[in-house]
N, CA and C atoms as an extended XYZ file, in Angstrom:
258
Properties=species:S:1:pos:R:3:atomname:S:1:resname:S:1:resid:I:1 pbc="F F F"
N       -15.041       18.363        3.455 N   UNK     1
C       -16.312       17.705        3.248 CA  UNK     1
C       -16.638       17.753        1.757 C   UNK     1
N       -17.177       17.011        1.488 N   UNK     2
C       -17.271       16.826       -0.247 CA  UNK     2
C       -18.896       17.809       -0.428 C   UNK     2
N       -19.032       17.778       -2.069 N   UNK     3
C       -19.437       18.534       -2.183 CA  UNK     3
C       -21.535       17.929       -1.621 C   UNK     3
N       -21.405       16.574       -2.123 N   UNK     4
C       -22.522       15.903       -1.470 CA  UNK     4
C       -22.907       15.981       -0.347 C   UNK     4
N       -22.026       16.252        0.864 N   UNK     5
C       -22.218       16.211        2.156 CA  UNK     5
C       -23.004       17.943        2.794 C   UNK     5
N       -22.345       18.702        1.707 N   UNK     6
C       -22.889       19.560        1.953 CA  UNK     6
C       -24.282       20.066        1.441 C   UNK     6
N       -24.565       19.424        0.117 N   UNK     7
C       -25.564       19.242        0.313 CA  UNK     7
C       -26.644       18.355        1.134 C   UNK     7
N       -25.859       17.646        1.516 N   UNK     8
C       -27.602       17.122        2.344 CA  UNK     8
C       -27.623       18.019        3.799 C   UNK     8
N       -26.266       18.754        3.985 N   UNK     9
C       -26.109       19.592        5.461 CA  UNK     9
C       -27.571       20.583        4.654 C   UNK     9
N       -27.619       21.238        3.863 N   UNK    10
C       -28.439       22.285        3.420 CA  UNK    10
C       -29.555       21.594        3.580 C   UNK    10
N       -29.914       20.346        2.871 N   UNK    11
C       -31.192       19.948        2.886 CA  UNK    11
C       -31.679       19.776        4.420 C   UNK    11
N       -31.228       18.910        5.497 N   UNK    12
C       -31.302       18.969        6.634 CA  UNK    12
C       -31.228       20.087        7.256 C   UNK    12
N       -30.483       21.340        6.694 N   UNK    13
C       -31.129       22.739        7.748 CA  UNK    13
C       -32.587       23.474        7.343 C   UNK    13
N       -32.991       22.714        5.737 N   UNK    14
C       -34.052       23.471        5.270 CA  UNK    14
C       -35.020       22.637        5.415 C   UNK    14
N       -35.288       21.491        5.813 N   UNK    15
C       -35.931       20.505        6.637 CA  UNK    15
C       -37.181       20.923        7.424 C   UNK    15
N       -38.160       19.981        7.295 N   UNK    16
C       -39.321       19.919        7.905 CA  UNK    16
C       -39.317       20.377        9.173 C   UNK    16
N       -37.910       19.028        9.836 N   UNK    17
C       -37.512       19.072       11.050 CA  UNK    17
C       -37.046       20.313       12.020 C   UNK    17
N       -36.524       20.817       11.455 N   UNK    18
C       -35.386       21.911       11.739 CA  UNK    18
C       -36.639       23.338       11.878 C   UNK    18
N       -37.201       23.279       10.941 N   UNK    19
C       -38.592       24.815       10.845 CA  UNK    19
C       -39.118       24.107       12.010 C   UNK    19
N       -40.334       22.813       12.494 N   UNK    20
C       -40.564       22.734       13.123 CA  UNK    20
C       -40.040       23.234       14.626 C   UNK    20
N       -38.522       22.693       14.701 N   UNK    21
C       -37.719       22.698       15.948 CA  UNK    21
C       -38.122       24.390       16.026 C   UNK    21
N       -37.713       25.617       15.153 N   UNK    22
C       -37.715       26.592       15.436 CA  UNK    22
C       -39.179       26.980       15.532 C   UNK    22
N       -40.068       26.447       15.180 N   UNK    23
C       -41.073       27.389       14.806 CA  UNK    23
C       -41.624       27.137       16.901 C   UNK    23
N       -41.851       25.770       17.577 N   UNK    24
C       -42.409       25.558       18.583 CA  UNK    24
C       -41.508       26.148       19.609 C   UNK    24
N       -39.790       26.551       19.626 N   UNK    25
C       -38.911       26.882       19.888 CA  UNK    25
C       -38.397       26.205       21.242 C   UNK    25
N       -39.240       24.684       21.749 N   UNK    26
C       -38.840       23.552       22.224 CA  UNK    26
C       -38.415       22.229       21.759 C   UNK    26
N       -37.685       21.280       21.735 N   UNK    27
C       -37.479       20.140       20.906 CA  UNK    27
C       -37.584       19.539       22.306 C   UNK    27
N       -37.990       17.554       21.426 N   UNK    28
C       -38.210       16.715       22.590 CA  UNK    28
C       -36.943       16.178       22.159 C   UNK    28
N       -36.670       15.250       23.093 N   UNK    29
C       -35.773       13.988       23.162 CA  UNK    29
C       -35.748       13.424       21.611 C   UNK    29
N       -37.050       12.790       21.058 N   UNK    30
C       -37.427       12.077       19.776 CA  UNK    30
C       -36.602       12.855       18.793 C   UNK    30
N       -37.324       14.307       18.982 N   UNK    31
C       -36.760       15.332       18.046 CA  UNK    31
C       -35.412       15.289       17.114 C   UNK    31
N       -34.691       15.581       18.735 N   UNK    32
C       -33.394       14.933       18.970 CA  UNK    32
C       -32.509       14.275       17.938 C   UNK    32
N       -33.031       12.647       18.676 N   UNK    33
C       -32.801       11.278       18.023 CA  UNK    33
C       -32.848       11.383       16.666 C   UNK    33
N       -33.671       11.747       15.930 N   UNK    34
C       -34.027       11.918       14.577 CA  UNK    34
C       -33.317       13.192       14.216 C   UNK    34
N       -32.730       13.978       13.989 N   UNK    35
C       -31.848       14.460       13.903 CA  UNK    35
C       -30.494       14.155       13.692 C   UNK    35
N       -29.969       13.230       14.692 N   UNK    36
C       -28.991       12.579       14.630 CA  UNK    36
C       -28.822       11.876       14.152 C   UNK    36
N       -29.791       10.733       13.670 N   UNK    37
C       -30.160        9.840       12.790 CA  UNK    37
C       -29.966       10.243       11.750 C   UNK    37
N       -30.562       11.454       10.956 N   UNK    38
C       -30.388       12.522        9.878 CA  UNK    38
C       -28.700       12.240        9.795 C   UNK    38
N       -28.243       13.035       10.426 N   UNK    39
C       -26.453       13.239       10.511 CA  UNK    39
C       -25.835       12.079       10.382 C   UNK    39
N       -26.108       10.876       10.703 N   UNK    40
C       -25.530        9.719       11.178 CA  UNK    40
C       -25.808        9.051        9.384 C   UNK    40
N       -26.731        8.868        9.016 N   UNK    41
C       -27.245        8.399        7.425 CA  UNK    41
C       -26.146        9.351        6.822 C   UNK    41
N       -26.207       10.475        6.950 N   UNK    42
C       -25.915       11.195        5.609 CA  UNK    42
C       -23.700       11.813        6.048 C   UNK    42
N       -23.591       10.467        7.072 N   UNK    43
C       -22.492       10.580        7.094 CA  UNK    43
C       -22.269       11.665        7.135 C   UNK    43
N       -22.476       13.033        7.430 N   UNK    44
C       -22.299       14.354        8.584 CA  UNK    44
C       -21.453       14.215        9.580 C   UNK    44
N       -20.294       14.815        9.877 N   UNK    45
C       -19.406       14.859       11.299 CA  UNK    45
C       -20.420       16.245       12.319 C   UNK    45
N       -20.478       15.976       13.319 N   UNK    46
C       -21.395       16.792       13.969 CA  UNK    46
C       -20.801       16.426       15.985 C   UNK    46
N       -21.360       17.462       16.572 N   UNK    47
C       -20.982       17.126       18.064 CA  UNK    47
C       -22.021       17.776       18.823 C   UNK    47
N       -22.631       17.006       19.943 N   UNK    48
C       -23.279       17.546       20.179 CA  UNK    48
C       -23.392       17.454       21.278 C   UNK    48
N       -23.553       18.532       22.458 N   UNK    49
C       -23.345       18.834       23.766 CA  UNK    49
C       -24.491       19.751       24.767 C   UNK    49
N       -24.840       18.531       25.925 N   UNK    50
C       -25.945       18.875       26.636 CA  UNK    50
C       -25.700       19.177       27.618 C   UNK    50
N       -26.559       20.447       27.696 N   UNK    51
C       -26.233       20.888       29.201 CA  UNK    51
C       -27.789       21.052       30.029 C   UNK    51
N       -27.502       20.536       31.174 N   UNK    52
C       -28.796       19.551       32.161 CA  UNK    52
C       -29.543       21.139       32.266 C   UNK    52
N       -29.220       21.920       32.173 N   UNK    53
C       -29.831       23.631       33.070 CA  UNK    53
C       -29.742       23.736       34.611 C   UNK    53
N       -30.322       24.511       35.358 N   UNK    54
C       -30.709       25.145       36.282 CA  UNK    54
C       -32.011       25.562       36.739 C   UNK    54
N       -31.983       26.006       38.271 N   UNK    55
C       -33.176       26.552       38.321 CA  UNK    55
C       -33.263       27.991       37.256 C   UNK    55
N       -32.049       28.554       37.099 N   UNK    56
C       -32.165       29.868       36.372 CA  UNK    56
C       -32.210       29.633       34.995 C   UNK    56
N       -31.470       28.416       34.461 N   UNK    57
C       -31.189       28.227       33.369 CA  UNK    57
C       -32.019       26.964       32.080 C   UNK    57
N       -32.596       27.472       31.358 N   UNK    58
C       -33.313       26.031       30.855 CA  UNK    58
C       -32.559       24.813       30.143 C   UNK    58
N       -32.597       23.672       30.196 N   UNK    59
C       -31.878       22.882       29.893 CA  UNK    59
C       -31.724       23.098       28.059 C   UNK    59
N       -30.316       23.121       27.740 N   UNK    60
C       -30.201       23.065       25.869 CA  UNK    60
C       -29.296       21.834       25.622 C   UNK    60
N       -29.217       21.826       24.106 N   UNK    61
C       -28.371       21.314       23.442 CA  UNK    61
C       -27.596       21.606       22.486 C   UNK    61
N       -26.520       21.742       22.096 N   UNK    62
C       -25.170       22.698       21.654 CA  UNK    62
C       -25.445       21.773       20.141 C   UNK    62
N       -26.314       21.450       18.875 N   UNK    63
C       -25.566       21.268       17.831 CA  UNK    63
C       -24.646       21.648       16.833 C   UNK    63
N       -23.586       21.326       16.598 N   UNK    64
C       -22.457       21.443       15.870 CA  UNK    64
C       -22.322       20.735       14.770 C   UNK    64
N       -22.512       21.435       13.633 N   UNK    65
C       -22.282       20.619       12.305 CA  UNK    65
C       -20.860       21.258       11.970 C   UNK    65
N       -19.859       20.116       11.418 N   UNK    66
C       -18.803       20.838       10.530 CA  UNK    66
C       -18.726       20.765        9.258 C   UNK    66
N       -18.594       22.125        8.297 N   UNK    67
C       -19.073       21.607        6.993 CA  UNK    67
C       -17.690       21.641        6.239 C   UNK    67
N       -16.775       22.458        6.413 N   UNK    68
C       -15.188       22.443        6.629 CA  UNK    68
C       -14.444       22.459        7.535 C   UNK    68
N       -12.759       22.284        7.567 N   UNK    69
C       -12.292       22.461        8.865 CA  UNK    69
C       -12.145       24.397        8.917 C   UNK    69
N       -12.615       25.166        8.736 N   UNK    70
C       -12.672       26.775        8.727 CA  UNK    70
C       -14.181       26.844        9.087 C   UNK    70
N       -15.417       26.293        8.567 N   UNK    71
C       -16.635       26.441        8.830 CA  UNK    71
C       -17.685       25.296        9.215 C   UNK    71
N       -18.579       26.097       10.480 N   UNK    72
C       -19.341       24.992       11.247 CA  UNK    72
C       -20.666       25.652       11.436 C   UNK    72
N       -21.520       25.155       11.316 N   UNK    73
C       -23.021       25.785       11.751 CA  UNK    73
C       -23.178       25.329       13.133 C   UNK    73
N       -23.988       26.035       13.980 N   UNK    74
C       -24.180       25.821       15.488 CA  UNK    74
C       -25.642       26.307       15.506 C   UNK    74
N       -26.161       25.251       16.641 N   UNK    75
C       -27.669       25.108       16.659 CA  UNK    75
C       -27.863       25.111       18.245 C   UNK    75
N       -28.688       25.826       19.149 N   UNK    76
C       -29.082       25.740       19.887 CA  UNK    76
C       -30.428       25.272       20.540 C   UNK    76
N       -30.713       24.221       20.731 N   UNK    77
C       -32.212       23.545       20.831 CA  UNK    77
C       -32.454       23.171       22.570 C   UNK    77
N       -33.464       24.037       22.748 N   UNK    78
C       -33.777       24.352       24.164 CA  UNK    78
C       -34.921       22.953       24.378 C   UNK    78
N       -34.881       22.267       25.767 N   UNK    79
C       -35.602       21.657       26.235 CA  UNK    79
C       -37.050       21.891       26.695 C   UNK    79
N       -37.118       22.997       27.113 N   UNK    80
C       -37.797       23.586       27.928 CA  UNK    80
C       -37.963       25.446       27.945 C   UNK    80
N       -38.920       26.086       28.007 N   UNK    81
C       -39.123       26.991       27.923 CA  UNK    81
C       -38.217       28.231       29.022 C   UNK    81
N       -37.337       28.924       29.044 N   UNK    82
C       -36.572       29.558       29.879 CA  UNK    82
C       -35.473       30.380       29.128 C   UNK    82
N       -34.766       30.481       29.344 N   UNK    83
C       -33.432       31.541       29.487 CA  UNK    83
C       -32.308       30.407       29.192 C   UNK    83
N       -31.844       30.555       28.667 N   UNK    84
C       -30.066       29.710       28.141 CA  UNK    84
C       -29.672       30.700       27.839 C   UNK    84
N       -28.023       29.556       28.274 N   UNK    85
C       -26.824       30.149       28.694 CA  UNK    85
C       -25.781       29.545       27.435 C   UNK    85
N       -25.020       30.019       26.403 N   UNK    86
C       -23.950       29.677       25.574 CA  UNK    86
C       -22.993       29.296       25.861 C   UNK    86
């Protein structure tokens, strides 16, 4: 990843967005979208994987940024208030 890409990975983790996501420690759908949107502009490789939950389990979402092929940041953004599973 060049050296630009990683910067905007920094700017996007130090983001409005991102404090918000943690500070309410639920994200919506929108949330989401805009996020990806983020990644998608700033040409970011990223993967990202949802899992529906359970009655035991609250529904999340697995973000994956890669910032080299040796290093990746991972984000966990819960739907809903509960217990997740990795």
């Amino acid at each position: 990843m060049r050296e630009e890409c990683i910067n905007d990975v920094l700017s996007l983790l130090s983001s409005y967005l991102f404090k918000e996501c943690n500070d309410l420690a639920v994200i919506s759908l929108g949330q989401i979208h805009n996020i990806i949107n983020i990644l998608v502009k700033a040409n970011i490789p990223f993967t990202l994987t949802v899992n529906e939950g359970t009655r035991r389990f609250a529904k999340t979402a697995l973000l994956t940024i890669s910032v080299t092929p040796t290093f990746e940041i991972r984000k966990i953004f819960q739907f809903e208030e509960g217990r997740f599973t990795v």
